[in-house]
C-alpha positions as CSV (number, residue, x, y, z in Angstrom):
1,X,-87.1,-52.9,153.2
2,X,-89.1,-51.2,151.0
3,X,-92.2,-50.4,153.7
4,X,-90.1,-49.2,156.2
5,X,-90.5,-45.4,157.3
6,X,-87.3,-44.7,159.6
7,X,-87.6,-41.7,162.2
8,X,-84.9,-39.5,159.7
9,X,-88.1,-40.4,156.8
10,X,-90.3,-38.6,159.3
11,X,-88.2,-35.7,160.6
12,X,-86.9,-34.9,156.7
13,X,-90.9,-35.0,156.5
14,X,-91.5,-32.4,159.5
15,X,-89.1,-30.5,158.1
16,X,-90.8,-30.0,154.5
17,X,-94.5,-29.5,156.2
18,X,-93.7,-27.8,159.0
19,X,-94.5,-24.1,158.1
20,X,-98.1,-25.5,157.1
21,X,-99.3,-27.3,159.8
22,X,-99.7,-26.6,163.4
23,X,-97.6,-28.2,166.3
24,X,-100.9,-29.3,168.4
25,X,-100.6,-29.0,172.2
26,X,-100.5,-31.5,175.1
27,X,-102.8,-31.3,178.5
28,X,-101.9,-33.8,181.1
29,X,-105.0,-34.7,183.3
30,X,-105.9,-36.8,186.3
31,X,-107.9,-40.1,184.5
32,X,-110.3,-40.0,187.5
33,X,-111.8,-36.9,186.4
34,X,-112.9,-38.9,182.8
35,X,-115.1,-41.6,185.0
36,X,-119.1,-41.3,184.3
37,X,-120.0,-39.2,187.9
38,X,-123.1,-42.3,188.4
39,X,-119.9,-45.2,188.1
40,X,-119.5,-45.1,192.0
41,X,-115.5,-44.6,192.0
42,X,-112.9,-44.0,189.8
43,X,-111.7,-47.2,187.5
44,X,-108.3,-45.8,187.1
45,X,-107.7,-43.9,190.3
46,X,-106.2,-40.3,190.4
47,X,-103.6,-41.5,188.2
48,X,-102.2,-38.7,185.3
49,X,-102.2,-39.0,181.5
50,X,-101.5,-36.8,178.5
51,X,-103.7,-35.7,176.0
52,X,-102.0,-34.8,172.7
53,X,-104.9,-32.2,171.1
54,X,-104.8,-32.8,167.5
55,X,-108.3,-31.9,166.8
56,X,-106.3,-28.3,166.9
57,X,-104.7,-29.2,164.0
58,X,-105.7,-27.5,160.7
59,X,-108.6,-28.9,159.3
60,X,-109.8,-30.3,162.6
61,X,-108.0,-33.5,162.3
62,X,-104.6,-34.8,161.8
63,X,-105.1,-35.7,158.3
64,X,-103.8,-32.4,157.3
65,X,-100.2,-33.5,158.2
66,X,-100.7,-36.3,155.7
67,X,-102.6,-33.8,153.3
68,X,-99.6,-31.8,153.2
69,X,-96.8,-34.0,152.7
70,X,-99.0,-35.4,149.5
71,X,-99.1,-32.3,147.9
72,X,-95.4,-30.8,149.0
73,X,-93.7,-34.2,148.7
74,X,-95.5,-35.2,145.0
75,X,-95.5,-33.8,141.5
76,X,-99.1,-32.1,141.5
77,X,-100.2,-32.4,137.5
78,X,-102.6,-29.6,136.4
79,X,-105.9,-31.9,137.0
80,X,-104.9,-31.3,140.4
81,X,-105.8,-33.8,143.2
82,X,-108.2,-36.6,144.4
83,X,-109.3,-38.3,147.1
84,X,-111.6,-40.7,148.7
85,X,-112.7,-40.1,152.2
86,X,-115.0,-40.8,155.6
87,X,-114.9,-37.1,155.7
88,X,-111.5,-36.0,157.6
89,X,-109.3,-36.9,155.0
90,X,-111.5,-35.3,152.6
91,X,-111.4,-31.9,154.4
92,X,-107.7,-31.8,155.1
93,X,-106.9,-33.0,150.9
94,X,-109.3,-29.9,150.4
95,X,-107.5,-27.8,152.8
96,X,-104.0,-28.2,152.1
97,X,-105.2,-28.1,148.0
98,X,-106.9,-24.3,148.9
99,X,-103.3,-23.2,150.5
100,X,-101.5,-24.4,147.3
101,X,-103.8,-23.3,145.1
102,X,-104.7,-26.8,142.9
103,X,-108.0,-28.5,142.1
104,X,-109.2,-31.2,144.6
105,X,-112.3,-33.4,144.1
106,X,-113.4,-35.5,147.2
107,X,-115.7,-38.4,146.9
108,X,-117.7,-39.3,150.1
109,X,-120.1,-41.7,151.1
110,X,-123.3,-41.1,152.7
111,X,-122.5,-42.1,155.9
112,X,-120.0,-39.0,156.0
113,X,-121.2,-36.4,158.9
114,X,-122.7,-33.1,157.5
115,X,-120.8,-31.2,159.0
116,X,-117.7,-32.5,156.8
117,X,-119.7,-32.5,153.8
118,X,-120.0,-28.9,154.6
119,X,-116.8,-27.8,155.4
120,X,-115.2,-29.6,152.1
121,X,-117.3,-27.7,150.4
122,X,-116.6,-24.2,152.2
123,X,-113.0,-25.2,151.1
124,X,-113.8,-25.5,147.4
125,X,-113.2,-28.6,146.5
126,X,-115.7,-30.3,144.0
127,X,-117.4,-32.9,146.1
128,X,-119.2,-35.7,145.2
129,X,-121.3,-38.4,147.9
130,X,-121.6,-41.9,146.4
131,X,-122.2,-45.5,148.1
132,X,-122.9,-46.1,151.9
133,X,-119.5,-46.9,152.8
134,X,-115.8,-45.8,152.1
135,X,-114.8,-48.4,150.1
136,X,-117.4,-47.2,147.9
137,X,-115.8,-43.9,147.6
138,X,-112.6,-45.2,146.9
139,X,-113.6,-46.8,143.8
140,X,-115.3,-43.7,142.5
141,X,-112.0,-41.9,143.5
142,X,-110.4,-44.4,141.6
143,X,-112.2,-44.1,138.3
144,X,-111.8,-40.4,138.2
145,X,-108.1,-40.6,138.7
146,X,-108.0,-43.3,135.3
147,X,-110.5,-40.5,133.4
148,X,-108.6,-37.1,134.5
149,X,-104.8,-38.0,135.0
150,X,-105.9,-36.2,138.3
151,X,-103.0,-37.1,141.5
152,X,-105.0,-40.0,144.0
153,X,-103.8,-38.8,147.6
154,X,-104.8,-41.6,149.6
155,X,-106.1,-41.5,152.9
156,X,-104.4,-44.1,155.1
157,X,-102.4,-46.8,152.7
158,X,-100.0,-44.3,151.2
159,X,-96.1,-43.3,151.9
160,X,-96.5,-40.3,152.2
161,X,-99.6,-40.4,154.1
162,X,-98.6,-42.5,156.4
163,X,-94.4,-40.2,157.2
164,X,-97.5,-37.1,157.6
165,X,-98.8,-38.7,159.8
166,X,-95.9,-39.7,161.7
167,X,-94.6,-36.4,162.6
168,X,-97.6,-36.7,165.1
169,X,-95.2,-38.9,167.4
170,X,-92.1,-37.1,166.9
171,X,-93.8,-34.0,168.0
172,X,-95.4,-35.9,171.0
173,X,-91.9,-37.2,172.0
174,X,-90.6,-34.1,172.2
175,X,-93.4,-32.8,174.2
176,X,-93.8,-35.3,177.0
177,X,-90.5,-37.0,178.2
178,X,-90.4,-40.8,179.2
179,X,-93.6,-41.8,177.2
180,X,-94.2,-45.6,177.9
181,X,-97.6,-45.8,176.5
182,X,-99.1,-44.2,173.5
183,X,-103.1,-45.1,172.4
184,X,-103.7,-44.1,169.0
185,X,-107.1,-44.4,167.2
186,X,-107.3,-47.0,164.2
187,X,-109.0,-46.5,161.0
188,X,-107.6,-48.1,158.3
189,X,-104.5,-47.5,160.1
190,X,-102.5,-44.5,158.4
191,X,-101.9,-42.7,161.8
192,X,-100.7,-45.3,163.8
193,X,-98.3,-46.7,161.6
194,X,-97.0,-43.3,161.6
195,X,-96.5,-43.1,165.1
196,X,-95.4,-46.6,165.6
197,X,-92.5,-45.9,163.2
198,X,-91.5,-42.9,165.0
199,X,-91.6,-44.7,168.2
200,X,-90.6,-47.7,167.0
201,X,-90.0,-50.0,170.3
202,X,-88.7,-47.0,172.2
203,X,-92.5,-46.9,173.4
204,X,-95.2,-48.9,173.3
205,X,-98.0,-47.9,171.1
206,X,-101.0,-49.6,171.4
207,X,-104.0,-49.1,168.7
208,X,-108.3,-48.7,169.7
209,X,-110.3,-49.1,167.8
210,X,-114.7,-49.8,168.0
211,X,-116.2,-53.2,168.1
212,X,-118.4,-52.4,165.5
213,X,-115.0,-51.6,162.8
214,X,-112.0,-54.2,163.9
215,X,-110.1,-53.7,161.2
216,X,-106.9,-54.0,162.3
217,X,-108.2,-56.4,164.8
218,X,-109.3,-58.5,161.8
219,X,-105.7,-58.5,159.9
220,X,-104.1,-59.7,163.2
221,X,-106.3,-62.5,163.5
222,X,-105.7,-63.6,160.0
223,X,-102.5,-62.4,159.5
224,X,-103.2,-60.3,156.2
225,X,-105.6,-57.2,155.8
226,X,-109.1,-59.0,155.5
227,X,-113.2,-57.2,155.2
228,X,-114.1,-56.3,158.5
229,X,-117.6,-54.5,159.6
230,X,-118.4,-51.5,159.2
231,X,-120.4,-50.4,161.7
232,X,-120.3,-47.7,164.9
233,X,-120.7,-44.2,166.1
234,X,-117.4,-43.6,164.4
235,X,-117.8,-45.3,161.4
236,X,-117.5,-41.8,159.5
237,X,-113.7,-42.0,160.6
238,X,-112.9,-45.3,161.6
239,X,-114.8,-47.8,159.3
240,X,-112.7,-48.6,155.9
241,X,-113.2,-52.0,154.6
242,X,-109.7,-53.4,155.4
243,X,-106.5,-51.8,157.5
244,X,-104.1,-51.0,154.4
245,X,-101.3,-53.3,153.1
246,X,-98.6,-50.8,153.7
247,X,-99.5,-50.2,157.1
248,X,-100.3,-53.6,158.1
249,X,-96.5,-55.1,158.3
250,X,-95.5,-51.6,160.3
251,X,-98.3,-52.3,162.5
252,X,-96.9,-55.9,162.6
253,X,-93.4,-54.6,163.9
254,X,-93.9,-51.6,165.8
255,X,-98.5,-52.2,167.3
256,X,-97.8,-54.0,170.4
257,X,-101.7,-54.7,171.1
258,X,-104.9,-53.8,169.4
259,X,-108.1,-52.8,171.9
260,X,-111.5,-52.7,171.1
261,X,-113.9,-50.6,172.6
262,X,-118.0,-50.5,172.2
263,X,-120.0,-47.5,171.4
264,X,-121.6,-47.0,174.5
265,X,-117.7,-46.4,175.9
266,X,-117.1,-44.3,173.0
267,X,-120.0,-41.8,173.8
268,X,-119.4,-42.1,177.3
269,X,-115.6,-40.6,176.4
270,X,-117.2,-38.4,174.6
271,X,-118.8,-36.7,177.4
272,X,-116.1,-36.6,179.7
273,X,-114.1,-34.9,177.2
274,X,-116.9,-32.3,176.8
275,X,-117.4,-32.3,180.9
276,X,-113.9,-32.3,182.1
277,X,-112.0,-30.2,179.2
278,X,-115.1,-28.6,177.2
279,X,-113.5,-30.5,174.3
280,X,-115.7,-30.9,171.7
281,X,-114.0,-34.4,170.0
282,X,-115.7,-36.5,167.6
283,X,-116.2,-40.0,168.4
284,X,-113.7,-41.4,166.5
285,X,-111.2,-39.3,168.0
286,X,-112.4,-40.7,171.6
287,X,-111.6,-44.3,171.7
288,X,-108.3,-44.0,173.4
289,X,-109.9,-42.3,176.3
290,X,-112.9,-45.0,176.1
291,X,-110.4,-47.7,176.3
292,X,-108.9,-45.9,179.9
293,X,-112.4,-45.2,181.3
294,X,-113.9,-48.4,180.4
295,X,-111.3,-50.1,181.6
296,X,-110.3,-51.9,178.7
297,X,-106.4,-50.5,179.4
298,X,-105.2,-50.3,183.0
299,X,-102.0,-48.0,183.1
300,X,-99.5,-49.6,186.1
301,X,-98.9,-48.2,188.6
302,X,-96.4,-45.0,187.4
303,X,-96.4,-45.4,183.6
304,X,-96.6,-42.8,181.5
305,X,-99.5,-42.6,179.3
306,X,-100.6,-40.6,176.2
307,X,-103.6,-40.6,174.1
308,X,-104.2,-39.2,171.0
309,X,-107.4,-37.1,170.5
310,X,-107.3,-37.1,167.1
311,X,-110.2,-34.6,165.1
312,X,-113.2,-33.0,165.8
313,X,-115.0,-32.4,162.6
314,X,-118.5,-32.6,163.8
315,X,-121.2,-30.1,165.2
316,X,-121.1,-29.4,168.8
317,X,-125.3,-29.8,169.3
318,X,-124.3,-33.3,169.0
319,X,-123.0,-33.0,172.5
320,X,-126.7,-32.4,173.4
């Protein structure tokens, strides 16, 4: 089948990016210590988890693995690269474009956090902010890829994006043994159908997204990627009009549940992050650990649990 990305795809794929990227760490912590102190007692219990840290990856997010195998994987033509982005995307297609040494221009819509408007620019790239939401981007992006013969390099609904971002799981395999649970974040869905097609039924991934941006919530329900809302803290990150058609049938194989969490979890995740690790996440890349604090996933009693903190392009005064 011509959609399916097989664990060899993704370790020929690690193979190729590897010396550009960096292998993120894992923290195991107690999922007691995340509760709000004011909640009264514990929701989970002292009851351990793994964190996989990819807000150390390069650019602040694990777009660059995706980034990367675009631009090592693909012909680049002379016009260079282009991309549409929330902002993440847009700073790891500007990254991995300044350590290869080809044009990039990112479009961005206004809703994109400053300080990823910023740090695509510190990169180089030629950025342009257009629309109010991604999908507003995305057309600009397109047009400038028909007028400059420039390479589109896009950010979720993309081959190569999507075996990038899979090397995520097969690193995370290898790091914690016997994983049973995995909680990966859900934009328009590039990462977790990565890591659901390196894991592939040998553990169960589950995807969070916020209330306020179902999108892969939405293309359940209806069985075919459909307009969802764009709203919520994290709708820099996590707010694309629709999941993407090559990741929705992986996501149909290989998700086995989609959760949704509310801002007010998301912020509160936020701060335990800050409070318990002094990591400074964005909230996008704290749903997973809103969905364990809230309560909105209960891990049984001995299964093995890890959560992918996925990017933290954002300025810490945001913490307050």
């Amino acid at each position: 089948m011509a959609g399916v990305i097989s664990r060899d795809d993704i370790r020929g794929c690690y193979d190729t990016i590897r010396p550009y990227i960096r292998r993120t760490p894992v923290v195991q912590v107690d999922l007691a210590d995340l509760d709000e102190p004011a909640v009264g007692g514990p929701v989970n219990g002292s009851r351990p988890a793994w964190l996989k840290l990819e807000f150390l990856q390069c650019a602040g997010s694990f777009k660059a693995r995706g980034a990367f195998t675009n631009l090592l994987l693909r012909d680049v033509p002379a016009a260079g690269v282009v991309a549409a982005s929330g902002g993440n995307h847009g700073v790891a297609v500007a990254y991995a474009a300044s350590r290869r040494g080809v044009p990039a221009k990112i479009f961005v819509p206004t809703v994109s956090s400053p300080a990823k408007v910023e740090r695509i620019r510190e990169l180089g790239a030629d950025l342009v902010v257009t629309g109010d939401r991604y999908a507003d981007a995305l057309v600009a992006a397109e047009d400038w890829v028909r007028d400059s013969g420039a390479m589109s390099v896009h950010a979720y609904d993309q081959r190569e994006t999507i075996l990038g971002q899979g090397t995520l799981g097969l690193e995370l395999a290898d790091q914690v043994a016997h994983l049973d649970t995995v909680l990966v974040p859900v934009g328009g869905g590039g990462l977790i159908a990565g890591v659901a097609s390196w894991f592939a039924g040998r553990a169960r991934v589950i995807g969070v997204e916020p209330d306020g941006a179902p999108t892969l919530t939405y293309a359940r329900a209806e069985g075919r990627p459909v307009d969802a809302p764009a709203g919520s803290v994290a709708a820099d990150a996590l707010a694309p009009q629709q999941v993407g058609e090559l990741v929705f049938p992986i996501t149909r194989s290989h998700v086995e549940d989609v959760l949704l969490v509310d801002d007010a979890s998301i912020l509160s995740a936020q701060r335990a992050l800050w409070r318990t690790l002094r990591i400074a996440a964005e909230p996008a890349a704290c749903v997973g650990i809103a969905a364990l604090q809230s309560g909105g996933y209960k891990p049984a009693p001995g299964e093995n649990v890890a959560v992918v903190v996925s990017g933290a392009n954002m300025s810490p005064s945001r913490l307050g």
